[in-house]
C-alpha positions as CSV (number, residue, x, y, z in Angstrom):
1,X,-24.7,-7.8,-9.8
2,X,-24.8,-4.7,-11.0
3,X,-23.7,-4.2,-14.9
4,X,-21.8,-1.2,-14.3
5,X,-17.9,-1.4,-13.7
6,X,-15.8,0.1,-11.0
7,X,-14.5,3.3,-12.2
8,X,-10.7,3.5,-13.9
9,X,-8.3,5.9,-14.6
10,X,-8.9,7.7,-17.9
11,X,-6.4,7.4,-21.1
12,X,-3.8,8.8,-22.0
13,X,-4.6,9.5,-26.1
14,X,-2.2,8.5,-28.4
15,X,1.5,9.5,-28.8
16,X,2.8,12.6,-26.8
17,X,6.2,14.5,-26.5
18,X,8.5,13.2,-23.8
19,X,7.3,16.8,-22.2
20,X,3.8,16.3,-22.3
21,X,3.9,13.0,-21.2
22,X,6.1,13.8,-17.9
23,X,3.7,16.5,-16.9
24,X,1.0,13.9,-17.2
25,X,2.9,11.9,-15.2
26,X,3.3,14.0,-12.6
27,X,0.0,14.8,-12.3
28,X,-1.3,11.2,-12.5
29,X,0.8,8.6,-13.5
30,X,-2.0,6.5,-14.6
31,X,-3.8,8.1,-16.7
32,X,-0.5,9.3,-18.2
33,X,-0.3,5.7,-20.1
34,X,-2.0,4.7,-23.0
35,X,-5.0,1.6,-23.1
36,X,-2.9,-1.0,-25.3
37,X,-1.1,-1.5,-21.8
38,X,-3.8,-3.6,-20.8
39,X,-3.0,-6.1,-23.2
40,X,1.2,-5.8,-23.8
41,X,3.7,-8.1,-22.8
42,X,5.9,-5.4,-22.8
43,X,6.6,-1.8,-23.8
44,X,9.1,0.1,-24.2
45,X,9.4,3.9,-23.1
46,X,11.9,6.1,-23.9
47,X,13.9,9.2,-22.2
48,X,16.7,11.1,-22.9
49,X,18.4,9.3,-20.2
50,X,18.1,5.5,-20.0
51,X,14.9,3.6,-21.1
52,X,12.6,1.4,-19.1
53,X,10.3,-1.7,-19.9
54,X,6.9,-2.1,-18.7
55,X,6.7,-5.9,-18.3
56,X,3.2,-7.6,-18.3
57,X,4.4,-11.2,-19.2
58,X,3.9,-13.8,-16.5
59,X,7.2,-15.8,-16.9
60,X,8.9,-12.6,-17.3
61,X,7.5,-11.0,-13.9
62,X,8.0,-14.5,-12.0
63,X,12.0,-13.8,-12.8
64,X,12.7,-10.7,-11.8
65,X,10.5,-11.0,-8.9
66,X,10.9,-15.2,-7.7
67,X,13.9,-16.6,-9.8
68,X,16.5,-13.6,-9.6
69,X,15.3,-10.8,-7.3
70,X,19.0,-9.7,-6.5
71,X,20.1,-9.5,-9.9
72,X,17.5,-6.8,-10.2
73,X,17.3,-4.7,-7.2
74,X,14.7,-1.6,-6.8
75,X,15.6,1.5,-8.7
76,X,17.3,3.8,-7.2
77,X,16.6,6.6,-9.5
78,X,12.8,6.2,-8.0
79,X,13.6,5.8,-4.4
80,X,15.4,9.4,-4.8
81,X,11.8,10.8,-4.5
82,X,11.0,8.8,-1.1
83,X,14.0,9.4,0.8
84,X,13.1,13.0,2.7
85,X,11.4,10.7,4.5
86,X,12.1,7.1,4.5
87,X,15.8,7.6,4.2
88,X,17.6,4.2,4.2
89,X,14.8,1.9,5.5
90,X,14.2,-1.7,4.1
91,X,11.8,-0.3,1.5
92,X,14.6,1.6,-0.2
93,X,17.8,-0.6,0.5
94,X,19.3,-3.3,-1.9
95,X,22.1,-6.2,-1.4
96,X,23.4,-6.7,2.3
97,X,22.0,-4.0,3.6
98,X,18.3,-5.0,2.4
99,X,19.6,-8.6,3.9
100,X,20.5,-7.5,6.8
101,X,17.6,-5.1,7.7
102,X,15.2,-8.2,6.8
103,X,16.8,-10.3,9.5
104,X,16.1,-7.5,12.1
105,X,12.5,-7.1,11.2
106,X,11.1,-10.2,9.6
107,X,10.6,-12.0,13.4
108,X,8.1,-9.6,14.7
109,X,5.8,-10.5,12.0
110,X,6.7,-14.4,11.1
111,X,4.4,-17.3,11.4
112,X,1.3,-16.8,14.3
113,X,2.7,-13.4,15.3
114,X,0.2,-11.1,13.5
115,X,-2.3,-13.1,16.1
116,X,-0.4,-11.0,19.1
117,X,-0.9,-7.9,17.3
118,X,-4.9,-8.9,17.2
119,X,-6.5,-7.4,20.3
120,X,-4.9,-4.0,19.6
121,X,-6.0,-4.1,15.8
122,X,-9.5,-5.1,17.5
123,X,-9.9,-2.1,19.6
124,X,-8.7,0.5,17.0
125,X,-11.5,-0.5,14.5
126,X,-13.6,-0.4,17.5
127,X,-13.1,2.9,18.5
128,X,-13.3,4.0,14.4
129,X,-16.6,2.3,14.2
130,X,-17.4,4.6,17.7
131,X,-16.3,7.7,15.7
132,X,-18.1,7.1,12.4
133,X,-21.2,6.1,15.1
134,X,-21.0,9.9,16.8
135,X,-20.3,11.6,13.1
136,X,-23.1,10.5,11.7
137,X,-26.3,12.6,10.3
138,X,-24.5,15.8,8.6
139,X,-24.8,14.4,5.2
140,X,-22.3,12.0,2.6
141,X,-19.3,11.1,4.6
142,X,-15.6,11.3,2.9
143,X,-14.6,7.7,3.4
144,X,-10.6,7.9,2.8
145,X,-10.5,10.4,5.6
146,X,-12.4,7.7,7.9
147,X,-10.1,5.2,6.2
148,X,-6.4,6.7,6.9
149,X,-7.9,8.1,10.4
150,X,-8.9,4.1,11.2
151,X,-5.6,2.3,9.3
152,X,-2.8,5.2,11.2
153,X,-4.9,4.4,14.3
154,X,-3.8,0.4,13.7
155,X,-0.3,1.2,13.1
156,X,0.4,3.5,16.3
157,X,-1.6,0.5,18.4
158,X,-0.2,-2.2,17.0
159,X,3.5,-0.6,16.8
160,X,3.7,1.8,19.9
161,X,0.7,0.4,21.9
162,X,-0.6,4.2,22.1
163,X,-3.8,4.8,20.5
164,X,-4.2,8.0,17.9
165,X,-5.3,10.4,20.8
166,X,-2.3,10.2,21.9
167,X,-0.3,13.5,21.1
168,X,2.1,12.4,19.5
169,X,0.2,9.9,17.2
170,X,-2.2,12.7,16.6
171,X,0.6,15.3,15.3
172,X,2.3,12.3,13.5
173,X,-0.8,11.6,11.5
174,X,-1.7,15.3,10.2
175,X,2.1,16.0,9.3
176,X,1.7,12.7,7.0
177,X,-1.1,13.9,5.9
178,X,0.3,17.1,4.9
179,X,3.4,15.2,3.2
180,X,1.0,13.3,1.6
181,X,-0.3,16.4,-0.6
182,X,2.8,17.7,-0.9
183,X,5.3,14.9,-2.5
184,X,4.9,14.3,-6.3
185,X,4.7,11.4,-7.7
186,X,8.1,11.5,-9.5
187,X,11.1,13.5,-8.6
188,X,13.3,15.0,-11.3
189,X,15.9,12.6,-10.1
190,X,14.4,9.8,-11.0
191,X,14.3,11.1,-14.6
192,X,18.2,13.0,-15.1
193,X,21.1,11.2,-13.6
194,X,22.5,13.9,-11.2
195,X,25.8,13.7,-8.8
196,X,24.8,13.1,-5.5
197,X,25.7,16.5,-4.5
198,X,23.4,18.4,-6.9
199,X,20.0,19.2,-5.0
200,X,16.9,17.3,-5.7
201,X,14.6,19.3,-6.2
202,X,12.0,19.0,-3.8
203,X,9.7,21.8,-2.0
204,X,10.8,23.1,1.3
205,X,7.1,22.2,2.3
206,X,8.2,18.5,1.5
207,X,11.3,18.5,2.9
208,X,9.7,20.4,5.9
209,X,7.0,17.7,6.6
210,X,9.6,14.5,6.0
211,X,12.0,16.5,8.3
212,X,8.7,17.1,11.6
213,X,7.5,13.5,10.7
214,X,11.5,11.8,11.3
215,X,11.1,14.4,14.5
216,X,8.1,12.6,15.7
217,X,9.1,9.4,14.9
218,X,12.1,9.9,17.1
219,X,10.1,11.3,20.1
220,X,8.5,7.8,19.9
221,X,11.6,5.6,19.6
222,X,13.5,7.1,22.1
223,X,10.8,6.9,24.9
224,X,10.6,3.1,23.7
225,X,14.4,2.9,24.1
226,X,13.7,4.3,27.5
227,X,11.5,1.8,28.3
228,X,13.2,-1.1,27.1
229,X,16.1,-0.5,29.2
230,X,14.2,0.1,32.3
231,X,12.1,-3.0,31.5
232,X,8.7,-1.5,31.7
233,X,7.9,-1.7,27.7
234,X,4.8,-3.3,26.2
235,X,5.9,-6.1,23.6
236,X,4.4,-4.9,20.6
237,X,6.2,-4.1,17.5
238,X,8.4,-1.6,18.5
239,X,9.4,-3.6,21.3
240,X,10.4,-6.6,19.3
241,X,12.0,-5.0,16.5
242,X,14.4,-2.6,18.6
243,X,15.4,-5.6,20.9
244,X,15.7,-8.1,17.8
245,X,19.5,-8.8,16.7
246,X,20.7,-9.4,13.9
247,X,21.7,-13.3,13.6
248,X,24.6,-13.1,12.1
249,X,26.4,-10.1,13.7
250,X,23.8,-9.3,17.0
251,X,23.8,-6.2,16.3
252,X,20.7,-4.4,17.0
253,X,19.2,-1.1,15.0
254,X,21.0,2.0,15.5
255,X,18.3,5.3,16.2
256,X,18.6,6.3,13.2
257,X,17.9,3.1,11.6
258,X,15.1,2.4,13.2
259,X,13.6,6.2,12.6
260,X,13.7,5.0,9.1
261,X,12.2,1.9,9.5
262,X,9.1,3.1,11.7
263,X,8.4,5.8,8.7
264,X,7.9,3.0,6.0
265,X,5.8,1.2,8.4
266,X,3.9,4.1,8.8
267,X,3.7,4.8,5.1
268,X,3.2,1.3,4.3
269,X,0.8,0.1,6.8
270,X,-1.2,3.2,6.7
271,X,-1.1,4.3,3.9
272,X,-1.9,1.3,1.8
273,X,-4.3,-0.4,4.0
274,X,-6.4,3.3,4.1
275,X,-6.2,3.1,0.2
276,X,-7.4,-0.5,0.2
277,X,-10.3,0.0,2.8
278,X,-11.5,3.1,1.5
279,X,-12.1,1.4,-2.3
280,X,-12.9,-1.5,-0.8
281,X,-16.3,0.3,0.6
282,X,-17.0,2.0,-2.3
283,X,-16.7,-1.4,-4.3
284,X,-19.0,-2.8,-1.7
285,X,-21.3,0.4,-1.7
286,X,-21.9,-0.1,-5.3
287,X,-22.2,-3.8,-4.9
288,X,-24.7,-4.0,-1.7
289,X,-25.8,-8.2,-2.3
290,X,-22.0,-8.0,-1.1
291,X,-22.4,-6.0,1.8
292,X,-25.0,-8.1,3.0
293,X,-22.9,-11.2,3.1
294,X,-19.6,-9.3,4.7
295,X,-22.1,-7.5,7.4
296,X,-23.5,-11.0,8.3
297,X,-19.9,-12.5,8.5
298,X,-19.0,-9.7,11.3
299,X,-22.0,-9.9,12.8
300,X,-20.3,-13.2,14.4
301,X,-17.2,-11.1,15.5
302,X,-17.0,-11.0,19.0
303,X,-14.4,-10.2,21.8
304,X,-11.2,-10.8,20.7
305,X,-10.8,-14.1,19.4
306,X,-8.4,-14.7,16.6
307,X,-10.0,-17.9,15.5
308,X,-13.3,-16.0,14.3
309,X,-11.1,-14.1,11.6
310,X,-11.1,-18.0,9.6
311,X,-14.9,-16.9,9.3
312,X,-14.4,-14.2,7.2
313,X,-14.4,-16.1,3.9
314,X,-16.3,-14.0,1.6
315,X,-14.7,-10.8,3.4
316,X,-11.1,-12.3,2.3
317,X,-12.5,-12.5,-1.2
318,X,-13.9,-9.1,-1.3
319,X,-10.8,-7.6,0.1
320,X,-8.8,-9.7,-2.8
321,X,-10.6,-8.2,-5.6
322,X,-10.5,-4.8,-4.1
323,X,-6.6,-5.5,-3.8
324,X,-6.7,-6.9,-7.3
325,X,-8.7,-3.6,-8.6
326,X,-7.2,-1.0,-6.7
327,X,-3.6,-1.9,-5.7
328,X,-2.2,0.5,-3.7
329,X,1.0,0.4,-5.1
330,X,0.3,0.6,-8.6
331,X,3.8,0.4,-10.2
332,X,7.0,-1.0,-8.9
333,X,10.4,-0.7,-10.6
334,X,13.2,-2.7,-10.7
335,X,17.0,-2.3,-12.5
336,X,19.3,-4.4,-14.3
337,X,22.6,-5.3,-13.2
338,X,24.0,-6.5,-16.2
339,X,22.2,-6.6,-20.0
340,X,19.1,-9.0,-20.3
341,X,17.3,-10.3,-22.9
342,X,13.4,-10.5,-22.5
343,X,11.0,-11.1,-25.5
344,X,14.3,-10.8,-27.6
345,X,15.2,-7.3,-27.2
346,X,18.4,-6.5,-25.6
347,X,18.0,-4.7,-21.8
348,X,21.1,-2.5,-21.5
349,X,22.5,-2.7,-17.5
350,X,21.2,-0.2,-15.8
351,X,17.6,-0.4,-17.7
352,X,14.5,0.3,-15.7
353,X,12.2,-2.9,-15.4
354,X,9.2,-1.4,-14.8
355,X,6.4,-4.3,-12.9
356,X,2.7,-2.7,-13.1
357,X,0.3,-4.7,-10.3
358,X,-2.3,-1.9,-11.9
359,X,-1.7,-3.7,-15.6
360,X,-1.3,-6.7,-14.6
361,X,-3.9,-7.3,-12.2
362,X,-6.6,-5.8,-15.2
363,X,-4.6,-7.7,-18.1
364,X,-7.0,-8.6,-20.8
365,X,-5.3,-11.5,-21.5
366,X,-5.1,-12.9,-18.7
367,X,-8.4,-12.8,-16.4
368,X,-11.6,-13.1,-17.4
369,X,-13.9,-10.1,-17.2
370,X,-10.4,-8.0,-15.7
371,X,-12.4,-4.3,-15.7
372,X,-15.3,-6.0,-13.6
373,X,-15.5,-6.7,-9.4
374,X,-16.4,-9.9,-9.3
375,X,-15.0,-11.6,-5.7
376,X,-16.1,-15.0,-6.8
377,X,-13.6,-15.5,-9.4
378,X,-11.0,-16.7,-6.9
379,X,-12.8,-20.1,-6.7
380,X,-12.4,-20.3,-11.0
381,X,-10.0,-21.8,-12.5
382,X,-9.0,-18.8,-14.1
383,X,-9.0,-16.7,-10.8
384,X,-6.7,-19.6,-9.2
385,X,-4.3,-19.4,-12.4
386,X,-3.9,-15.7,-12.1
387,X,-3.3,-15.3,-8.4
388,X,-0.6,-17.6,-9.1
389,X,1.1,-15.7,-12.1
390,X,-0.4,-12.3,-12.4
391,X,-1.1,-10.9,-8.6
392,X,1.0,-9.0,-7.2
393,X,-0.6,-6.2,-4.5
394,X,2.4,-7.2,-1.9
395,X,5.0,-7.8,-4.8
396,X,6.2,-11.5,-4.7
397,X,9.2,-13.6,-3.7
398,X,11.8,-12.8,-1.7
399,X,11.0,-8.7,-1.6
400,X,7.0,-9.8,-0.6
401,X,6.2,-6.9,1.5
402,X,6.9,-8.0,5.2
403,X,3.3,-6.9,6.8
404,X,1.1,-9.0,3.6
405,X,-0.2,-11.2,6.8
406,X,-0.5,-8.5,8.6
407,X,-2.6,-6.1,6.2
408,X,-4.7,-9.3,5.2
409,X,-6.0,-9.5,8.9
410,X,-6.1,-5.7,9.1
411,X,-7.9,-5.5,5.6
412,X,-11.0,-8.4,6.4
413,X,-11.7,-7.1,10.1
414,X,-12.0,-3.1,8.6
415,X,-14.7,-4.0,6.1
416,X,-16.3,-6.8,8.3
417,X,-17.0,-4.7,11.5
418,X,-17.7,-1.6,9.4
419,X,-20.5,-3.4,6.9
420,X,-21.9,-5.1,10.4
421,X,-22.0,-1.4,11.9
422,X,-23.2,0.3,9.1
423,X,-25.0,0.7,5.7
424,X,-23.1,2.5,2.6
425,X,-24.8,3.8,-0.3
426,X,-23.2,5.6,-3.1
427,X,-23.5,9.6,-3.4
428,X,-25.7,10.5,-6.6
429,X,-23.6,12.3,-9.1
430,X,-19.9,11.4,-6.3
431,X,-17.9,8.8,-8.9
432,X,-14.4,8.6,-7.8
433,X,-11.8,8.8,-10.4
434,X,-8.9,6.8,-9.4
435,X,-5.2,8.5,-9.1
436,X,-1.8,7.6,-7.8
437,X,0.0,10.0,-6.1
438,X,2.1,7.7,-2.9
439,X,-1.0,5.0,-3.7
440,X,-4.1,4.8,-5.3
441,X,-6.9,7.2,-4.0
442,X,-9.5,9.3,-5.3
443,X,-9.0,12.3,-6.8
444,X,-11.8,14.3,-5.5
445,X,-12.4,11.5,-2.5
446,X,-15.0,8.8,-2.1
447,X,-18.1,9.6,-0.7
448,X,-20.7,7.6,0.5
449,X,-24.0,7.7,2.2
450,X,-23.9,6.4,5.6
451,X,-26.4,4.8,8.1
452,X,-26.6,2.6,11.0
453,X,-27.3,-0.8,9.7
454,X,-31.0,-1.2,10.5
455,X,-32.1,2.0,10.9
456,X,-32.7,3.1,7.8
């Protein structure tokens, strides 16, 4: 294995003025924070406003996130930036109405479902392994482009039946896309309290592009409504979440509701699974002793049989520690209800429990060798310990993310076909610097060399 580490985030130096440090931050709010993160507990960070905790310490994380999760619900001051566009779906919601919406949607993806969705997730990488195939020969190739194109092909597939081509789909994806360069990371009212009235400040391109993408999205759920009441609709996700009551009052998702939920899944199983896929080749560019294995591991993929995806062992830990390095979510953030004590300060109610998968996931005091990708250290005994008590790319307990089985499959049959299919190689002089804007990505983009496995 190669001596030299994935690349990180650079720095922040030293102390800066609340000012200095929110225009880092909304520039890149990882390299906004300082390197003693990677070994803290917990810190302490301080506004005009309120303060918030960065919490690093295992127990610590394991309550708010297993023991207590209602007592601290997601921020809302940070879901003011995401709701243009996801406006009240089960990503944003707390209490009953988070309950509620979980009841809806957790069926379509419980126990052996994800194995229905297979045969569609098969022929989308299929047809992205096709288009890489035809695109070939014009130089280095800007993987997270491939990536999102091959990940928002899975989603319309597996959620609408309708492949990318579609028109539709095809709109749907470059208005993300668009939204995508235009949301900041932080919006101002995550950082003043303002009335509810006062404007938020965004762009009229973001409030444009959140505004074309709901349009879309109802174009899509309205035919599907259509089709469901005439009988003629395919049971995919759509299908089975629209026609899913709720146990305990049978009521069903009103349009609206279910404009917001297909947005998060659109944002979350795109745009996350295109974040993970892209590192993950890079990591596996850098590393090729590891794309040998994975490429021999898909070479055995064949039709599509579910069964064959058990096969993908050293793919699953690949995908891990590219999870574990690059998580696409990089910081989640939680609130008090009432004042806490953790590591004996006092948390006021309403403070802002910040839980970093990024820190945590690289904590020096925790993993052995946390900086380095190493995919065999999930068969050590500190590897084991860790994914017990400091991983946390899906979050944990009762708020897991909804589509972790999902993205798992999705994740191990991306870089399996793709390393079977082809040969990456890194660009001379092309190191991506890593930046979270909606996830993790490159700043400038990854590129790679790319060639038909075998031919070169």
């Amino acid at each position: 294995m190669t001596d030299r580490r994935p690349p990180m985030p650079k720095h922040r130096a030293g102390k800066v003025s609340l000012r200095e440090y929110m225009r880092l931050f909304r520039r890149d709010l990882l390299s906004a924070q300082p390197a003693k993160l990677y070994r803290a507990w917990m810190a302490e960070f301080k506004t005009p406003f309120f303060k918030s905790y960065m919490v690093n310490q295992p127990d610590l994380v394991k309550t708010v996130l297993h023991e207590r999760p209602m007592e601290f619900p997601k921020s809302t001051r940070v879901n003011e930036g995401l709701r243009p566009l996801l406006g009240n779906s089960v990503f944003l919601t707390n209490g009953a109405a988070w309950e509620r919406q979980r009841r809806i949607i957790d069926p379509a993806f419980e126990g052996g479902k994800v194995k229905e969705t297979y045969p569609a997730m098969v022929a989308a990488v299929d047809a992205a392994v096709a288009r890489l195939t035809g695109e070939l020969g014009h130089g280095p190739v800007e993987i997270e482009e491939v990536a999102s194109f091959a990940a928002a092909d899975i989603i319309f597939r597996t959620l609408f039946s309708i492949p990318i081509d579609d028109e539709i789909a095809a709109e749907t994806f470059q208005e993300f896309r668009k939204y995508q360069r235009s949301q900041p990371v932080v919006n101002i009212a995550a950082l003043i309290p303002l009335p509810r009235w006062v404007p938020r400040g965004f762009s009229k391109e973001t409030k444009d592009s959140a505004k074309k993408i709901r349009g879309l999205i109802k174009r899509l759920t309205d035919r599907r409504a259509k089709e469901i009441e005439a009988g003629t609709a395919p049971l995919d996700l759509a299908t089975k979440i629209m026609t899913t009551p709720d146990p305990q009052t049978g009521e069903l998702f009103s349009a609206e509701e279910m404009v917001d939920q297909v947005a998060i899944f659109f944002l979350a199983g795109h745009e996350t699974s295109a974040s993970t896929f892209a590192w993950g080749l890079y990591l596996l560019a850098s590393y090729p002793e590891w794309q040998t294995k994975i490429a021999a591991e898909g070479a055995g993929l064949t039709g599509v049989n579910f069964g064959q995806v058990r096969g993908l062992t050293v793919t699953r830990d690949v995908f891990r520690e590219a999870l574990r390095l690059y998580p696409p979510v990089p910081m989640m953030v939680r609130q008090t209800t009432k004042a806490e004590t953790f590591r004996d300060r006092i948390l006021k109610r309403g403070a802002q429990i910040v839980l970093s998968p990024w820190h945590l996931h690289r904590h020096e005091r925790l993993w052995d060798k946390p900086h380095d990708f190493d995919p065999t250290r999930w068969h050590t005994d500190n590897g084991k310990q860790c994914q017990r008590d400091a991983y946390i790319p899906f979050s944990a307990g009762r708020r897991v993310c909804v589509g972790a089985g999902f993205a798992t499959v999705e994740g191990a049959l991306l870089l399996a076909k793709f390393c079977a299919a082809f040969d990456f190689s890194p660009v001379a002089g092309q190191t991506p610097e890593p930046v979270a804007h909606l996830t993790v990505r490159a700043k400038d983009g990854i590129w790679l060399q790319v060639t038909e496995r075998g031919r070169n």
